[in-house]
Each structure stands twice: as structure tokens, then as C-alpha cells.
PyMOL Python script that loads the backbone (N, CA, C, O; Angstrom):
from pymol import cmd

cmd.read_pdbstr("""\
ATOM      1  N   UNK A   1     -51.467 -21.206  27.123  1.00  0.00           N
ATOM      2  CA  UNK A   1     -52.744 -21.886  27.258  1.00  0.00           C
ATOM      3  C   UNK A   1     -53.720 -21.044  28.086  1.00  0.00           C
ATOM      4  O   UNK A   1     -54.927 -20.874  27.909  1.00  0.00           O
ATOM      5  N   UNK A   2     -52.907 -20.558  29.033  1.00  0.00           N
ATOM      6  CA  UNK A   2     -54.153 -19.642  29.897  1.00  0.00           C
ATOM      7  C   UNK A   2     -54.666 -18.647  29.112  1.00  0.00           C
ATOM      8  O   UNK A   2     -55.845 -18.472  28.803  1.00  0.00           O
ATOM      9  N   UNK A   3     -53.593 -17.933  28.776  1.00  0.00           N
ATOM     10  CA  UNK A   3     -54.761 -16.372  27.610  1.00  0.00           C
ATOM     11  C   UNK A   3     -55.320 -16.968  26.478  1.00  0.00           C
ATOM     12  O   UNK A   3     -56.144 -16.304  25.850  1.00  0.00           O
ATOM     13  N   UNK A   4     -54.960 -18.386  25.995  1.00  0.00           N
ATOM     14  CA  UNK A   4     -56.404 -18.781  24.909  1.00  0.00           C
ATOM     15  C   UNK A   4     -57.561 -19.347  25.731  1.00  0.00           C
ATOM     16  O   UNK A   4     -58.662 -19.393  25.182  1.00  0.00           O
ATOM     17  N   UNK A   5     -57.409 -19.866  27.231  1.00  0.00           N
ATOM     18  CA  UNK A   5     -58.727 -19.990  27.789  1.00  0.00           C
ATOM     19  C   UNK A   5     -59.304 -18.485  28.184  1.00  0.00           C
ATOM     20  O   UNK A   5     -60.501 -18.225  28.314  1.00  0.00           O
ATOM     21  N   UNK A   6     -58.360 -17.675  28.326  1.00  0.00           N
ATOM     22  CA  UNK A   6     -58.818 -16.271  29.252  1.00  0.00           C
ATOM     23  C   UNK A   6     -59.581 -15.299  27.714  1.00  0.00           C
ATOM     24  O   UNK A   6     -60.543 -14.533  27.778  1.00  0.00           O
ATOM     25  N   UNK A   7     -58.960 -15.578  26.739  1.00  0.00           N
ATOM     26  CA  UNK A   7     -59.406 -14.877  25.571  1.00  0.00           C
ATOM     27  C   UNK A   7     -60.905 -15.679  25.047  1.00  0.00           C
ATOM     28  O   UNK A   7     -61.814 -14.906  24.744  1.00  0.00           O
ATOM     29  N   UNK A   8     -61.169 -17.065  24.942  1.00  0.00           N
ATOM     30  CA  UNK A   8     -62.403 -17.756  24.998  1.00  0.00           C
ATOM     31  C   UNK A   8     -63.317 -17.523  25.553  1.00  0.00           C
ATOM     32  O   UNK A   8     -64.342 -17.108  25.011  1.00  0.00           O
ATOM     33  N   UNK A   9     -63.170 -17.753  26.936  1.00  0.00           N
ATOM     34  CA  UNK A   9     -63.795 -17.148  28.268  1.00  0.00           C
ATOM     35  C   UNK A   9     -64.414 -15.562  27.662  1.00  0.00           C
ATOM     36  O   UNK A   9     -65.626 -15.487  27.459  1.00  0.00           O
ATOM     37  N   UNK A  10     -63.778 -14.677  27.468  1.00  0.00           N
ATOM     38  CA  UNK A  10     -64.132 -13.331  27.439  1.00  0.00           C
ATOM     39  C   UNK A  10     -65.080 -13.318  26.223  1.00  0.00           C
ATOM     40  O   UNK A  10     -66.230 -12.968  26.487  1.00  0.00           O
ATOM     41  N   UNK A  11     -64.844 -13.600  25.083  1.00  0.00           N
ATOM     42  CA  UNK A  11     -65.517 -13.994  23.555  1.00  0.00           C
ATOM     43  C   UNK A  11     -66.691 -14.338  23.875  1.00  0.00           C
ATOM     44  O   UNK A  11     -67.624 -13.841  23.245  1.00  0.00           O
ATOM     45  N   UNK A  12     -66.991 -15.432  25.109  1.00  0.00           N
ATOM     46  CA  UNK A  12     -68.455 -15.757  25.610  1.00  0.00           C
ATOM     47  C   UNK A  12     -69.060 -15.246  26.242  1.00  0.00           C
ATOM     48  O   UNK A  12     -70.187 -15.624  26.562  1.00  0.00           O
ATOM     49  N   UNK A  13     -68.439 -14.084  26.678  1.00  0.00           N
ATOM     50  CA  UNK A  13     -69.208 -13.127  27.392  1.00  0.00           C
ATOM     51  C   UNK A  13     -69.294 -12.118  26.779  1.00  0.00           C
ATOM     52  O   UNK A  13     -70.132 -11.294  27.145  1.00  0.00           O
ATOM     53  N   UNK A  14     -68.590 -11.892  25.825  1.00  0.00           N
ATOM     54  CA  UNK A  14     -68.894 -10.718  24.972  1.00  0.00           C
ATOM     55  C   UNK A  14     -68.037  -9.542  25.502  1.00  0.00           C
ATOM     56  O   UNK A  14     -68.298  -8.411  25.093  1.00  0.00           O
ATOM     57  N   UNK A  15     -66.853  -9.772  26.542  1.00  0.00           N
ATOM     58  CA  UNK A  15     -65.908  -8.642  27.446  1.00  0.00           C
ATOM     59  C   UNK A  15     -64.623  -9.245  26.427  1.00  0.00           C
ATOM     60  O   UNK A  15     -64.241 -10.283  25.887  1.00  0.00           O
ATOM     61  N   UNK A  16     -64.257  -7.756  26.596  1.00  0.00           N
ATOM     62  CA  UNK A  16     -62.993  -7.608  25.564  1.00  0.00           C
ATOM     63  C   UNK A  16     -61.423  -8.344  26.831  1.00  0.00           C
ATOM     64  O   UNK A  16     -61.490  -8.526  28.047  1.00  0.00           O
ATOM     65  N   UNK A  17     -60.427  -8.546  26.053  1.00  0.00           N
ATOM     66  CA  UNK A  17     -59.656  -9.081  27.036  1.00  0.00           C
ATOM     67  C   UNK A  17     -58.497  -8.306  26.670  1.00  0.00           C
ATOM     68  O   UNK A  17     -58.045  -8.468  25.537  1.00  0.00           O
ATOM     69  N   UNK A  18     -57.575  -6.935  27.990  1.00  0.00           N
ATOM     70  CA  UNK A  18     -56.835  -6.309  27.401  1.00  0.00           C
ATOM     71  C   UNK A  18     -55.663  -6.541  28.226  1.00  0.00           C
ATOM     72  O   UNK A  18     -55.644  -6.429  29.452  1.00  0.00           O
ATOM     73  N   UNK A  19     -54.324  -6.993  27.209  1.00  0.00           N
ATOM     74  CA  UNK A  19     -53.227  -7.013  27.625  1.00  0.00           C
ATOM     75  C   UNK A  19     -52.183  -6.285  27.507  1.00  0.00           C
ATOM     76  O   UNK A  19     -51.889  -5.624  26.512  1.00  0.00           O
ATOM     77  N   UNK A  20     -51.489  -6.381  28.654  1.00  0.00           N
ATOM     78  CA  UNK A  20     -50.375  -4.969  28.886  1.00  0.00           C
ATOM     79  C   UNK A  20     -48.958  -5.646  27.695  1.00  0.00           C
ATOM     80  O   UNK A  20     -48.808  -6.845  27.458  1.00  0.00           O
ATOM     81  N   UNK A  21     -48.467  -5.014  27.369  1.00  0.00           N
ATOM     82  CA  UNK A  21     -46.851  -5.299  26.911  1.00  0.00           C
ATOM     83  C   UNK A  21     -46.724  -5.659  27.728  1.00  0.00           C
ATOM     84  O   UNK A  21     -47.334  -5.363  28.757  1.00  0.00           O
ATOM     85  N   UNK A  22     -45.468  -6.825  27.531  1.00  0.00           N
ATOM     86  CA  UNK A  22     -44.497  -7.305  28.711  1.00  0.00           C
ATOM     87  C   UNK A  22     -43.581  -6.162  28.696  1.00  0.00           C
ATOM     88  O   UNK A  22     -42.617  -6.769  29.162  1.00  0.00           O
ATOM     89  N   UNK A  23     -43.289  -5.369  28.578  1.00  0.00           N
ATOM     90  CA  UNK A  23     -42.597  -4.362  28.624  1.00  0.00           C
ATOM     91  C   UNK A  23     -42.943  -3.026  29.174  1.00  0.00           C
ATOM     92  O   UNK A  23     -42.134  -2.099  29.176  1.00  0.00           O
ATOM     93  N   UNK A  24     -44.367  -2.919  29.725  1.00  0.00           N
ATOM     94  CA  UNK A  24     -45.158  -2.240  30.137  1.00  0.00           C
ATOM     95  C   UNK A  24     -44.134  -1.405  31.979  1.00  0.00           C
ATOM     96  O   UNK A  24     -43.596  -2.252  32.693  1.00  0.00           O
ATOM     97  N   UNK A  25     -44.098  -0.863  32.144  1.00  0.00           N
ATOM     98  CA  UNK A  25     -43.312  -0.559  33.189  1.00  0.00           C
ATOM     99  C   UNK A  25     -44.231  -0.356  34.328  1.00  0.00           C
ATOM    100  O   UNK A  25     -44.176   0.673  35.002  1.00  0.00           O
ATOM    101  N   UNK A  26     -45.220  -1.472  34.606  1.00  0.00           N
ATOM    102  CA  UNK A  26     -46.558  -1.196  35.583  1.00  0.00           C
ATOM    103  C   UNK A  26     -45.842  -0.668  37.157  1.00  0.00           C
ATOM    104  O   UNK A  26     -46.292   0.145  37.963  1.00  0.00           O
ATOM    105  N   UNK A  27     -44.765  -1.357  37.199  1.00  0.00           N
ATOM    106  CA  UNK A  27     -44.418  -1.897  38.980  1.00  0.00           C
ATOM    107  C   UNK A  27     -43.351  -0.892  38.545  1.00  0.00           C
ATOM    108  O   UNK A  27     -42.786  -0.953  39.637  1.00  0.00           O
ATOM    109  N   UNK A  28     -42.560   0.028  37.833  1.00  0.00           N
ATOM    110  CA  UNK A  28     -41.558   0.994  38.017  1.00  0.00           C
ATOM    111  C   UNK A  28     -42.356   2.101  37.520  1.00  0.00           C
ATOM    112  O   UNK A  28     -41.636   3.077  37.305  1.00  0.00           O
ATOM    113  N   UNK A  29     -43.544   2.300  37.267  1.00  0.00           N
ATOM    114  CA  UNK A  29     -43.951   3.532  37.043  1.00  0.00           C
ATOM    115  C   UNK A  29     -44.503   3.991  38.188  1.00  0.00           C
ATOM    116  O   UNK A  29     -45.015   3.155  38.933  1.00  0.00           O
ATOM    117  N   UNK A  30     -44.518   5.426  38.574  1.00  0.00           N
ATOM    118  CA  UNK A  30     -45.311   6.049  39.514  1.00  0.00           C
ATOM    119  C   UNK A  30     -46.731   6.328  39.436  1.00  0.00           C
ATOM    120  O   UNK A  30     -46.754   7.388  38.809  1.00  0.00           O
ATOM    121  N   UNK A  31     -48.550   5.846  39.834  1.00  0.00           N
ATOM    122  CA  UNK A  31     -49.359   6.214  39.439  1.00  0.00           C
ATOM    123  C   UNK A  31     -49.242   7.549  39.973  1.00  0.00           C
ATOM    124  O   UNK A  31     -50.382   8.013  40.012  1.00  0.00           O
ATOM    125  N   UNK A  32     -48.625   8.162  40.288  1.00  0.00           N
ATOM    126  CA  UNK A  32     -49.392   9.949  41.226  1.00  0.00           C
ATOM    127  C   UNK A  32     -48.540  10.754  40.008  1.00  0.00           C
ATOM    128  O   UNK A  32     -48.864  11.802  39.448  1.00  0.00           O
ATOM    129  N   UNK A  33     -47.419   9.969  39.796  1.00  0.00           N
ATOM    130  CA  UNK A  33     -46.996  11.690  38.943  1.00  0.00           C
ATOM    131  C   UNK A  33     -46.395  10.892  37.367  1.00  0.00           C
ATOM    132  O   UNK A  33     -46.078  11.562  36.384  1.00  0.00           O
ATOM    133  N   UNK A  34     -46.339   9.466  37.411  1.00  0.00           N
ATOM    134  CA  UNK A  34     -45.909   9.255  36.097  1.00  0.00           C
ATOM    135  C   UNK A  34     -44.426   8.829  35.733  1.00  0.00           C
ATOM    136  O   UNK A  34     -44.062   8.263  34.701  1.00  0.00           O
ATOM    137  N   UNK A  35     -43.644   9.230  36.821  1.00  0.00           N
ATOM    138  CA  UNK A  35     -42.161   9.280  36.954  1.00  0.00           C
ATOM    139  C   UNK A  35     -42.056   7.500  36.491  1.00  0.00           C
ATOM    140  O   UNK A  35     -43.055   6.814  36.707  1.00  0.00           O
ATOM    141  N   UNK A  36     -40.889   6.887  35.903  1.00  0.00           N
ATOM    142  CA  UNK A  36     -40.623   5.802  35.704  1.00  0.00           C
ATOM    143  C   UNK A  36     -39.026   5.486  35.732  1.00  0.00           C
ATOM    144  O   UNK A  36     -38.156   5.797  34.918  1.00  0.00           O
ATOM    145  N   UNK A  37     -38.950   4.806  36.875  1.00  0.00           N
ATOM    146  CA  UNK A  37     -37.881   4.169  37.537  1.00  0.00           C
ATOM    147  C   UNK A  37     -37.372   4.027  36.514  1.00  0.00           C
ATOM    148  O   UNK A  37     -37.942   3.882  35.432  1.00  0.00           O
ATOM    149  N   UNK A  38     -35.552   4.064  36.850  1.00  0.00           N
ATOM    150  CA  UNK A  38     -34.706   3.374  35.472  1.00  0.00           C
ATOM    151  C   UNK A  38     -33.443   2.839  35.970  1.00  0.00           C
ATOM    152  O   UNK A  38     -33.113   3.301  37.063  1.00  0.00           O
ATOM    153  N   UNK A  39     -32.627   1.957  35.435  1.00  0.00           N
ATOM    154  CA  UNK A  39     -31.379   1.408  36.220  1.00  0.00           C
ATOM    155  C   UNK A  39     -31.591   0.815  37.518  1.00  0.00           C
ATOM    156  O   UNK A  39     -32.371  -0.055  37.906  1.00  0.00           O
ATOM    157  N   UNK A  40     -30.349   1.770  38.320  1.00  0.00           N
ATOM    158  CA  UNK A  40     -30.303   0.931  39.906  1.00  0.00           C
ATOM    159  C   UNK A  40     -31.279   1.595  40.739  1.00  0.00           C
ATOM    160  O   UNK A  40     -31.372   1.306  41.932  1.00  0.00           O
ATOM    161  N   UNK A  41     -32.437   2.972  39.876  1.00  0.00           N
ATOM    162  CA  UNK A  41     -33.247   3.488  40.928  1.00  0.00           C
ATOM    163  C   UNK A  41     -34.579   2.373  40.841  1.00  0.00           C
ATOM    164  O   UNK A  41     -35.635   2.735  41.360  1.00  0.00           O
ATOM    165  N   UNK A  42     -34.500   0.877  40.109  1.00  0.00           N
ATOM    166  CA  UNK A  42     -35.815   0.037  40.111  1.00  0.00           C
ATOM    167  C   UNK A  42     -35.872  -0.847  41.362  1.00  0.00           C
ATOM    168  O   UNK A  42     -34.952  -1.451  41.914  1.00  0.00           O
ATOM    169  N   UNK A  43     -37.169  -0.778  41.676  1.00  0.00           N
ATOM    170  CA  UNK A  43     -37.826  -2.288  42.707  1.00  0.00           C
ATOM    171  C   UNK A  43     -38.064  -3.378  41.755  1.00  0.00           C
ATOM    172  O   UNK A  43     -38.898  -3.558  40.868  1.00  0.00           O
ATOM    173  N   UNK A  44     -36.816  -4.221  42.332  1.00  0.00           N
ATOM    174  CA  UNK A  44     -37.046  -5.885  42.147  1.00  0.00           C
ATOM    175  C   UNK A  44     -37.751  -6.453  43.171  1.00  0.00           C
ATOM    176  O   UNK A  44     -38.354  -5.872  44.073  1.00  0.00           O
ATOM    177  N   UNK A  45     -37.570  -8.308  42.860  1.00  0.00           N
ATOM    178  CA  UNK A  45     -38.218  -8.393  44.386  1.00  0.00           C
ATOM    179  C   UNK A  45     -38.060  -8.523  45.576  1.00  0.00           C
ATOM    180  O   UNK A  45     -38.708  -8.735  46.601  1.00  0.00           O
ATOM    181  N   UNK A  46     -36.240  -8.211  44.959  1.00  0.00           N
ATOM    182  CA  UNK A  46     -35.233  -8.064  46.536  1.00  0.00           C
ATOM    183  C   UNK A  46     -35.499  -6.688  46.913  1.00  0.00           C
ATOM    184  O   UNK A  46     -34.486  -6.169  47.384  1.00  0.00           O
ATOM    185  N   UNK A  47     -36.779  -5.703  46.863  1.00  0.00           N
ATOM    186  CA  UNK A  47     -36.273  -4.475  46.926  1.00  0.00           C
ATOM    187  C   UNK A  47     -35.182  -3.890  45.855  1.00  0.00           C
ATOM    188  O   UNK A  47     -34.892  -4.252  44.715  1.00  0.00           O
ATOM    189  N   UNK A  48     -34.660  -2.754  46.758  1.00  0.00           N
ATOM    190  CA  UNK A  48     -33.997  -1.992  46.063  1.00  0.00           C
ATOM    191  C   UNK A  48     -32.684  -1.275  47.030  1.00  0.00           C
ATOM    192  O   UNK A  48     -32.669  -0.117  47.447  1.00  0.00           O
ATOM    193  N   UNK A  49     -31.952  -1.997  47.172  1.00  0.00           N
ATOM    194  CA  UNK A  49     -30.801  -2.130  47.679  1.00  0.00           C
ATOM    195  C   UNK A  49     -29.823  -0.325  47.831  1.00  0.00           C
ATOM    196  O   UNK A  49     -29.171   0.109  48.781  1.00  0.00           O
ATOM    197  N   UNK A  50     -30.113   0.296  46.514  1.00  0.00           N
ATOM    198  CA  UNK A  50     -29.461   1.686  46.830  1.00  0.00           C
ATOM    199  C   UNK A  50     -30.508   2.557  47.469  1.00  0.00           C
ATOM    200  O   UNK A  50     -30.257   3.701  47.847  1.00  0.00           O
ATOM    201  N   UNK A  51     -31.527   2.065  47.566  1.00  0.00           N
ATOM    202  CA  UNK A  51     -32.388   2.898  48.576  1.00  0.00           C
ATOM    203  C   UNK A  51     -33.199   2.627  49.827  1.00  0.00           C
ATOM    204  O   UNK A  51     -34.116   3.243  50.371  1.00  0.00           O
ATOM    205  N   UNK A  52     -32.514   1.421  50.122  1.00  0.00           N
ATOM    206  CA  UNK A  52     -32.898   0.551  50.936  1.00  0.00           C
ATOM    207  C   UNK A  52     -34.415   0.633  51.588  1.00  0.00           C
ATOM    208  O   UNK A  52     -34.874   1.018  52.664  1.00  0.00           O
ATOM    209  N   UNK A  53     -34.967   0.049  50.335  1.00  0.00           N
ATOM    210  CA  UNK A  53     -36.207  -0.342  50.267  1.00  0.00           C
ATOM    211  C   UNK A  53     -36.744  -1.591  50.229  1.00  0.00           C
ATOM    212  O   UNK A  53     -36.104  -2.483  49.672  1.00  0.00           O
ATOM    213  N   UNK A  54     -38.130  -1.887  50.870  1.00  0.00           N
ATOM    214  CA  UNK A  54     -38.297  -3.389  50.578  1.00  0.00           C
ATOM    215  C   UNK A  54     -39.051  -4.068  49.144  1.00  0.00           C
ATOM    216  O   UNK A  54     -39.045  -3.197  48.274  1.00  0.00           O
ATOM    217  N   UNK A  55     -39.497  -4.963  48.799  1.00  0.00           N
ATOM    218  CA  UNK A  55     -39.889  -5.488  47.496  1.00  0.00           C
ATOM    219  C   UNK A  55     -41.141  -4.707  47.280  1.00  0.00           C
ATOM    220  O   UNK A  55     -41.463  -4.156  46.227  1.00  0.00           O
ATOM    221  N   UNK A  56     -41.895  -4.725  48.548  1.00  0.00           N
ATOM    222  CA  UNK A  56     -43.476  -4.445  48.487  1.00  0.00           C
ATOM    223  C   UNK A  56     -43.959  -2.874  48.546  1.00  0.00           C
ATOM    224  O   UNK A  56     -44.990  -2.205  48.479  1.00  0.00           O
ATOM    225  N   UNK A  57     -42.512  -2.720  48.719  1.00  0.00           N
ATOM    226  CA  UNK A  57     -42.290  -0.754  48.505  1.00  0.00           C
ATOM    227  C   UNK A  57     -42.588   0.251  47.360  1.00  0.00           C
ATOM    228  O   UNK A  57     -41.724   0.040  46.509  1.00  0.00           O
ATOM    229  N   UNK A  58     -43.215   1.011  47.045  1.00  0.00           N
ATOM    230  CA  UNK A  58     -42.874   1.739  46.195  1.00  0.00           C
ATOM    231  C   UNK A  58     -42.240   3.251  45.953  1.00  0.00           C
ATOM    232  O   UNK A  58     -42.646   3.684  44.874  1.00  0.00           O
ATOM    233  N   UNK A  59     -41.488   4.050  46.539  1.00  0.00           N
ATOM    234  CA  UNK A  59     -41.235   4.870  46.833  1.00  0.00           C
ATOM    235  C   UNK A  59     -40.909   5.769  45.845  1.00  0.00           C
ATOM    236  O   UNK A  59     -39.779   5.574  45.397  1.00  0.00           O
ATOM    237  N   UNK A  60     -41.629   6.875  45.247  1.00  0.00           N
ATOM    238  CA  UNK A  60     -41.286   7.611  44.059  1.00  0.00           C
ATOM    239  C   UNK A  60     -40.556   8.560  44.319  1.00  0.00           C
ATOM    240  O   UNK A  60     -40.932   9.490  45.032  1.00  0.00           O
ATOM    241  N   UNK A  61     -39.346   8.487  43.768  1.00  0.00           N
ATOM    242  CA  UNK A  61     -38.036   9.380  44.075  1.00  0.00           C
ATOM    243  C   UNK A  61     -38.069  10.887  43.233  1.00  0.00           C
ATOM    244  O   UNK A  61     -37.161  11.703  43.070  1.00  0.00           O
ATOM    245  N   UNK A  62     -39.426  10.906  42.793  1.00  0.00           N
ATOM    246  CA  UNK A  62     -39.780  12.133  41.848  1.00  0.00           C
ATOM    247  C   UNK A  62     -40.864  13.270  42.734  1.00  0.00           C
ATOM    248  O   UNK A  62     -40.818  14.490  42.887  1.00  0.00           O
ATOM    249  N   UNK A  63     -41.851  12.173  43.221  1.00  0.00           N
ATOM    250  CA  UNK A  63     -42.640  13.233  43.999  1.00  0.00           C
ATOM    251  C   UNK A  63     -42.438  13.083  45.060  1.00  0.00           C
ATOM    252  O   UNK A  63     -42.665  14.074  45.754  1.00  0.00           O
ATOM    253  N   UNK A  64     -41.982  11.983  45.700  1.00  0.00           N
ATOM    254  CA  UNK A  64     -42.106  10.998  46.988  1.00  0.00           C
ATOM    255  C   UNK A  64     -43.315  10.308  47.575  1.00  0.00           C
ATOM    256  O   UNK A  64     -43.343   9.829  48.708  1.00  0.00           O
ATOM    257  N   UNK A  65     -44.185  10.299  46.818  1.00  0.00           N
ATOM    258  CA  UNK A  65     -45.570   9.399  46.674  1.00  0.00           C
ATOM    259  C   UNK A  65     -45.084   7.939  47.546  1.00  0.00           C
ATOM    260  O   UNK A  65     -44.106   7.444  46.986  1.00  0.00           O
ATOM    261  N   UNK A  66     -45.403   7.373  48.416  1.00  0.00           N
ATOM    262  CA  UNK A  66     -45.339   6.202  48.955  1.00  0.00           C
ATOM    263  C   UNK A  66     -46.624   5.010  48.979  1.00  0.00           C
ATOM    264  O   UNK A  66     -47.548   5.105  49.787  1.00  0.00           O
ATOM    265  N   UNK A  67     -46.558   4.222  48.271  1.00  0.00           N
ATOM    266  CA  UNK A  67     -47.453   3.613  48.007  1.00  0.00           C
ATOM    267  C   UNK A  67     -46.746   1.754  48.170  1.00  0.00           C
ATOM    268  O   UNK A  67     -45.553   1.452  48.205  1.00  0.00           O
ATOM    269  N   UNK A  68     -47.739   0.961  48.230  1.00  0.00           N
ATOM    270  CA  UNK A  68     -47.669  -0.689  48.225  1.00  0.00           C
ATOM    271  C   UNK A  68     -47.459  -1.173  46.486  1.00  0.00           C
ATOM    272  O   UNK A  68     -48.288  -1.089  45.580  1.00  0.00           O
ATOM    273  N   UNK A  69     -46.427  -1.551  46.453  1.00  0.00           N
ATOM    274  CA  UNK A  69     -45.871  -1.924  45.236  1.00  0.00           C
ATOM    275  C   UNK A  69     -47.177  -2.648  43.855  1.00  0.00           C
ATOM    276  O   UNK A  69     -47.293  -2.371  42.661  1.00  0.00           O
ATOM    277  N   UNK A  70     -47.899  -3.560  44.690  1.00  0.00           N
ATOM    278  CA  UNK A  70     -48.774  -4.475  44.351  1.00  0.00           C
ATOM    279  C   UNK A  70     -50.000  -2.965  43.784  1.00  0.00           C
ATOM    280  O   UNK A  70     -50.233  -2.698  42.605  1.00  0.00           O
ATOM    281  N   UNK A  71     -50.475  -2.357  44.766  1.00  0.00           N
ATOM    282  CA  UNK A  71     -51.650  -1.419  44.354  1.00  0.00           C
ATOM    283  C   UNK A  71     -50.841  -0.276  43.236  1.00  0.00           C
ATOM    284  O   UNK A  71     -51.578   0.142  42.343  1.00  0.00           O
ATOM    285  N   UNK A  72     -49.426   0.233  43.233  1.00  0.00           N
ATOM    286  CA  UNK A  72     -49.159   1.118  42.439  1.00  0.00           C
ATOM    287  C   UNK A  72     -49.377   0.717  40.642  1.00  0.00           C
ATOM    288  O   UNK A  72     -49.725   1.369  39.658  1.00  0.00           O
ATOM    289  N   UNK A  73     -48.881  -0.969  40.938  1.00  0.00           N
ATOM    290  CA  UNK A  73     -48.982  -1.754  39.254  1.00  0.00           C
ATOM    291  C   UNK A  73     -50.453  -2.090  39.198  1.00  0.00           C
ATOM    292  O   UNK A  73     -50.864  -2.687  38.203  1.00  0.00           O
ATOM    293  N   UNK A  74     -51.054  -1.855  39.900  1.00  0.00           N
ATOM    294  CA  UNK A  74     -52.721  -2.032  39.706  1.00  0.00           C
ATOM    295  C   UNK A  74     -53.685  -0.797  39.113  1.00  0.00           C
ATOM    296  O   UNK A  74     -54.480  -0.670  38.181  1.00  0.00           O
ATOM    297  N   UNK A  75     -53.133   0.077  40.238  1.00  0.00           N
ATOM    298  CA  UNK A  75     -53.469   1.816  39.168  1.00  0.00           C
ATOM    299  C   UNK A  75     -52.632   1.786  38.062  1.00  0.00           C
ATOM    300  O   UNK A  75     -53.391   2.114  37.150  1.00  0.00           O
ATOM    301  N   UNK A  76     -51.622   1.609  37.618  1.00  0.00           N
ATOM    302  CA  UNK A  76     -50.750   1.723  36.140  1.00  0.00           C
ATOM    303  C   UNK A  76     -51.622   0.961  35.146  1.00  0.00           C
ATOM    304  O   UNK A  76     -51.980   1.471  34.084  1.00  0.00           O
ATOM    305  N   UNK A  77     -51.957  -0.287  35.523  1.00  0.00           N
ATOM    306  CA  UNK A  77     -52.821  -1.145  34.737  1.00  0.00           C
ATOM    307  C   UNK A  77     -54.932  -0.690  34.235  1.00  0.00           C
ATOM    308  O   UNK A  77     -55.797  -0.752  33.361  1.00  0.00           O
ATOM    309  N   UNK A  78     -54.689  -0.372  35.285  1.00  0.00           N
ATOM    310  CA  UNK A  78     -56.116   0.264  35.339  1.00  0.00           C
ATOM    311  C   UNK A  78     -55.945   1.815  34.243  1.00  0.00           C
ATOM    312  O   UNK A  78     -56.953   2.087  33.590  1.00  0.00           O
ATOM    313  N   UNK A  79     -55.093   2.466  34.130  1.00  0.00           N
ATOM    314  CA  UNK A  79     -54.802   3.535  33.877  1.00  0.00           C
ATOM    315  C   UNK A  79     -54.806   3.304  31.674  1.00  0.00           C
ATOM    316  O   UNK A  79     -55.037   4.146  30.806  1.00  0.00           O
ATOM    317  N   UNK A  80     -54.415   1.694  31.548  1.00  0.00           N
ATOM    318  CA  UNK A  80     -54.546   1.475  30.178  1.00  0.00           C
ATOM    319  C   UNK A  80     -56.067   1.050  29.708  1.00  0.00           C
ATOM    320  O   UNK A  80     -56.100   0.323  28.714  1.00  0.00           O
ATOM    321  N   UNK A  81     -56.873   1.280  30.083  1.00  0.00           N
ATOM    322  CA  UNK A  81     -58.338   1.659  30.026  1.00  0.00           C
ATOM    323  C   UNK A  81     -58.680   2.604  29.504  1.00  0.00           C
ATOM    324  O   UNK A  81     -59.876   2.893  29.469  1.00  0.00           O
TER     325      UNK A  81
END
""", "prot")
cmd.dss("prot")
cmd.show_as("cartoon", "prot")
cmd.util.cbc("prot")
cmd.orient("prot")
């Protein structure tokens, strides 16, 4: 119900409305280098237990980019633009 009000909504404004795959790997991808988490190297929202990290962590085990979990899936998203 929400994305047929959110898709309505946009139609009346004439703004396009763009959605990610649910499969989209926003919150395990790295925005700095691209790297994408796989297996036991992913942040859930317990963290990430073999690297004892917290939920809100993002720690890229490729470049070592350290970033806030929330802003890394925000550049990934922004990035399908």
C-alpha cells in the first residue's frame, strides 16, 4: 500500500519513483571501493560477530574504509541514480 501511495504521490508531481531490488546489497556493499561483503564477512543487526563489530558499523575488509552503516547504504542507494 505504501509504494502505490509513494508511486501516486510521485505521478502528481511529475518525479519519477526509483526502487532498489530487494536484493540490492546497499548495507554489504562498500561505497569507497565497491567491495561486497559475502557469508560470515556480512553486518547484520547483531553486528558481525567474526569481526567483532557493531550493527551500525561498517568496516570494509577490502580497503578498510570505516564508515556508519546507515550513511554507507545511503551512498550505495544514491549511487543507482
Amino acid at each position: 500500500y505504501f509504494r502505490q501511495v509513494l508511486t501516486y504521490k510521485c505521478d502528481w508531481y511529475g518525479k519519477t519513483l526509483l526502487v532498489a531490488d530487494h536484493f540490492y546489497p546497499s548495507t554489504q556493499r562498500c561505497s569507497v571501493c565497491g567491495h561486497i561483503k559475502q557469508d560470515d564477512d556480512k553486518v547484520t543487526l547483531a553486528g558481525n560477530h567474526k569481526h567483532h563489530t557493531k550493527h551500525d558499523q561498517y568496516i570494509c575488509y577490502q580497503c578498510g574504509a570505516t564508515l556508519d552503516r546507515d550513511e554507507n547504504a545511503v551512498a550505495n542507494l544514491l549511487a543507482l541514480l
